[in-house]
C-alpha positions as CSV (number, residue, x, y, z in Angstrom):
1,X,-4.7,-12.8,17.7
2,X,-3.5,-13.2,14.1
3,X,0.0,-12.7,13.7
4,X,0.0,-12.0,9.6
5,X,3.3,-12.1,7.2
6,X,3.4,-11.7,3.4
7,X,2.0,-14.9,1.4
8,X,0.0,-15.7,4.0
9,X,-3.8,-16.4,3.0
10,X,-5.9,-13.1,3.9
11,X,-8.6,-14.7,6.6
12,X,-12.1,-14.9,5.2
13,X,-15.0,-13.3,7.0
14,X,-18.5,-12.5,7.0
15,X,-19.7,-8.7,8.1
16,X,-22.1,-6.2,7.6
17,X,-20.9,-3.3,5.3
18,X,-22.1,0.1,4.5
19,X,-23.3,-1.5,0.8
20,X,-24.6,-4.8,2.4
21,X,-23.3,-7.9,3.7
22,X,-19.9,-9.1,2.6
23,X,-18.2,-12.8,2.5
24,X,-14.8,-11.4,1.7
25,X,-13.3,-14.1,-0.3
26,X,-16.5,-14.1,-2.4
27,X,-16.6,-10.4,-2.5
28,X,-13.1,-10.4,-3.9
29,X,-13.3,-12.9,-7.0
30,X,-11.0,-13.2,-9.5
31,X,-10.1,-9.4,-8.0
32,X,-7.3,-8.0,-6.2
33,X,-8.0,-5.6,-2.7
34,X,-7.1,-3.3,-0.9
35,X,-8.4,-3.6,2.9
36,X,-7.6,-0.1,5.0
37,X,-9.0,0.6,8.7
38,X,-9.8,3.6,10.3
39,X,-9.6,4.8,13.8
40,X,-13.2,5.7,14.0
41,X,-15.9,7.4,12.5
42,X,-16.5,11.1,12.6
43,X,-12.5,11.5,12.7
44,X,-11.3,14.4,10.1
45,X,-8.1,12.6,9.0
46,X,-9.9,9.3,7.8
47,X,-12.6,11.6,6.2
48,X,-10.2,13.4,3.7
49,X,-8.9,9.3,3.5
50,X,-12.1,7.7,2.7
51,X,-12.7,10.5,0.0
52,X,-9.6,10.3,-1.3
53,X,-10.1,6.4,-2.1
54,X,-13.6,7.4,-3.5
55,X,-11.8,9.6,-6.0
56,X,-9.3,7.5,-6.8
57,X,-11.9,4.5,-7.4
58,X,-11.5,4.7,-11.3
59,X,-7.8,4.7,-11.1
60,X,-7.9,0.9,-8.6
61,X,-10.5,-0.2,-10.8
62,X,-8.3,0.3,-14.0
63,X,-5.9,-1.8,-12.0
64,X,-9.2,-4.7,-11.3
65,X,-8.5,-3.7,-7.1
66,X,-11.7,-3.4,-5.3
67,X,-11.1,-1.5,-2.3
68,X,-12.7,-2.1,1.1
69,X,-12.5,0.2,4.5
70,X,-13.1,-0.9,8.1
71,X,-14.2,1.0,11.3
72,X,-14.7,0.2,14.3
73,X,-18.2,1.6,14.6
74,X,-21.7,0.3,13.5
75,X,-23.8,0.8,10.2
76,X,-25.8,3.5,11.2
77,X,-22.8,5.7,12.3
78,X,-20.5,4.8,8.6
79,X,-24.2,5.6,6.7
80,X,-24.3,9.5,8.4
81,X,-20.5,9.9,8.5
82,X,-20.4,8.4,4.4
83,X,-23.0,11.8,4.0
84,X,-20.2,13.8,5.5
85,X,-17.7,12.3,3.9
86,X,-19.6,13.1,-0.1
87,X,-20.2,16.5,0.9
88,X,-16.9,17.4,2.4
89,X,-14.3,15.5,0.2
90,X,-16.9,16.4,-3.2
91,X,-17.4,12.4,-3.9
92,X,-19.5,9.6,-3.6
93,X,-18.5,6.8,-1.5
94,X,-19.1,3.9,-4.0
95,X,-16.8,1.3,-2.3
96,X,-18.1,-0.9,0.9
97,X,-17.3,0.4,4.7
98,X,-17.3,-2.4,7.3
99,X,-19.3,-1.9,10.4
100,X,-17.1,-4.0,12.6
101,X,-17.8,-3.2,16.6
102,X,-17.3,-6.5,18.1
103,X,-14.0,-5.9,16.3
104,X,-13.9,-9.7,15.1
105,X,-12.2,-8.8,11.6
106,X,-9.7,-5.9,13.3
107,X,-8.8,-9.0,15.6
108,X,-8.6,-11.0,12.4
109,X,-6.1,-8.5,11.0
110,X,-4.2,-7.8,14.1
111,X,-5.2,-4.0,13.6
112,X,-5.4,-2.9,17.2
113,X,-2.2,-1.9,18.6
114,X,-3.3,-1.2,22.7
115,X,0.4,0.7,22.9
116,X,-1.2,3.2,20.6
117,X,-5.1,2.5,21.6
118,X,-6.7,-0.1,23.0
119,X,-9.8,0.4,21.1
120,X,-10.1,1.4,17.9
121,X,-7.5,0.3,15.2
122,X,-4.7,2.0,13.4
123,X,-4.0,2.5,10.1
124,X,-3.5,-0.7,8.3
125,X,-3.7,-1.2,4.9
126,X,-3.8,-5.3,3.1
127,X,-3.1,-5.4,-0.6
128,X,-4.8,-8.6,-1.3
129,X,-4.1,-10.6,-4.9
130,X,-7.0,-12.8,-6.6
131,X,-5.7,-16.2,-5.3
132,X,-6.4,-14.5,-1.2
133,X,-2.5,-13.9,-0.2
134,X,-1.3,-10.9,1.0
135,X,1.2,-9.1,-1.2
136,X,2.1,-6.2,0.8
137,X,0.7,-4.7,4.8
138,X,1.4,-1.1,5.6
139,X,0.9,0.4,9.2
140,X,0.5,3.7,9.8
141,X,-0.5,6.0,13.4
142,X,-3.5,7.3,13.5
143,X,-2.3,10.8,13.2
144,X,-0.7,10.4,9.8
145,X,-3.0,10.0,6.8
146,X,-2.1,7.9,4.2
147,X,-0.5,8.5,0.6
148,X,-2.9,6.7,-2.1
149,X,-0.9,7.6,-5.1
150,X,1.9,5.7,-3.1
151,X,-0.3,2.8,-2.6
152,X,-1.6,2.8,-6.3
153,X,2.7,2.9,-7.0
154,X,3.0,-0.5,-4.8
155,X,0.0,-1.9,-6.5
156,X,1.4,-1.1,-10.2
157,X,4.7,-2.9,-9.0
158,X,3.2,-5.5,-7.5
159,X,1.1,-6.8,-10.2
160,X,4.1,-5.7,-12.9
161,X,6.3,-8.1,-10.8
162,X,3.8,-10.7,-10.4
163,X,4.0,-11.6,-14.1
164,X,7.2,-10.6,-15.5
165,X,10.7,-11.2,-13.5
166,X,11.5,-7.8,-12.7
167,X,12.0,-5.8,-9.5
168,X,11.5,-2.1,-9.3
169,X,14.0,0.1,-7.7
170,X,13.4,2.9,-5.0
171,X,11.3,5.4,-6.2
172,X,9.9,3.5,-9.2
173,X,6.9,5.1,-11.5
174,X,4.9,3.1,-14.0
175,X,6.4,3.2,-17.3
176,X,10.2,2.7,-15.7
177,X,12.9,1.4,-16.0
178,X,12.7,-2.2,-14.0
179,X,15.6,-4.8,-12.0
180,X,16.1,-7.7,-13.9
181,X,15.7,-10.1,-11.1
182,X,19.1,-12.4,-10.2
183,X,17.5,-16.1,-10.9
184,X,17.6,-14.8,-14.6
185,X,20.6,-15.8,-16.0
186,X,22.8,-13.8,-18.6
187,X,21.8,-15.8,-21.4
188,X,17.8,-15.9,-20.6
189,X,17.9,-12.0,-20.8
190,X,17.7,-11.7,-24.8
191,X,14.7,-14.5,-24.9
192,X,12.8,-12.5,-21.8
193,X,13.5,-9.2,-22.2
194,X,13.4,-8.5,-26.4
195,X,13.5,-4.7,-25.5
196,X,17.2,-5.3,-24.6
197,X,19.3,-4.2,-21.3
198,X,21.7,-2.7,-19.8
199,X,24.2,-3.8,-17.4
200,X,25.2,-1.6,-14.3
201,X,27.2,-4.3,-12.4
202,X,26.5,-7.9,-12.6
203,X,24.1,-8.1,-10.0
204,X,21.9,-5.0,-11.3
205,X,21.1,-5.5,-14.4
206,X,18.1,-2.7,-15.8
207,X,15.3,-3.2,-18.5
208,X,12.7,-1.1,-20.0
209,X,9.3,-1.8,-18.0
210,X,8.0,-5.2,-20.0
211,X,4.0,-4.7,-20.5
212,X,4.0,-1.2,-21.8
């Protein structure tokens, strides 16, 4: 059983998806991902989540993340419940849902809890950058659905801190105010952040959001 942390390398597999067969690492590219899993098919909470992602597939593709679902069910089931999922949610399912019933990728991912069931997985969700490590894992119980417009708020600070040396603070929207981070030191400031600063205390230190 995998026992995954942040920065670790997302493991590589092979499976059979919904939109063919996969090799993960390949799949991905020069991409980032997002990898959620799903109790199970026919379930009404993951249907309003798996048409919420299909909705939202402009908005992660703006932000170059290809996004990837698992169940623990097989190909035949995920192709009639996607036909649900289209009518019910008004979409089309245009991402790739992973038929995984010998539950070698959940396994992979550590995604079945047996205090909560010993069967099908919870809600995980594996933001995945383009060099494979894992930037951020969220667990959720299979009774609460999950918030993509939070997700889509990690993923813009994510790849906003991934380039610039900023932090964002609690509640952070794209086009905010950011942390200067502490290994910056007072006189790198002007040089880094040309849209200038403003001092709180020494330690917190705020600048307007560098790439807009």
């Amino acid at each position: 059983m995998a026992h995954l942390r942040l920065g670790d390398i997302a493991p590589d597999f092979t499976a059979e998806t919904s939109m063919g067969t996969v090799n993960f690492h390949e799949w991905m590219g020069d991409n980032w991902s997002i990898l959620f899993s799903h109790p199970a098919d026919y379930t009404p909470v993951c249907t309003t989540e798996l048409g919420t992602v299909a909705n939202y597939y402009d908005e992660f593709k703006k932000r170059n993340v290809k996004p990837i679902a698992l169940s623990v069910d097989g190909l035949v089931s995920h192709k009639d419940w996607i036909k649900d999922i289209n009518e019910t949610q008004n979409t089309t399912v245009n991402y790739p849902l992973i038929a995984d019933e010998d539950h070698k990728v959940a396994e992979l991912y550590d995604m079945i809890h047996p205090n909560a069931d010993s069967k099908a997985t919870v809600r995980s969700v594996f933001v995945i950058a383009p060099d494979k490590t894992i930037k951020m894992m969220l667990t959720y119980p299979a009774s609460t659905g999950r918030n993509f417009d939070e997700l889509l708020r990690v993923i813009d600070s994510l790849q906003l801190t991934a380039y610039h040396k900023v932090a964002t603070p609690a509640n952070w929207k794209d086009g905010e105010d950011c942390v200067i981070v502490p290994s910056v030191k007072d006189d790198e400031i002007k040089e880094l952040f040309p849209k200038g600063h403003k001092e709180i205390k020494p330690y917190l230190r705020m600048t307007p959001q560098p790439n807009k």
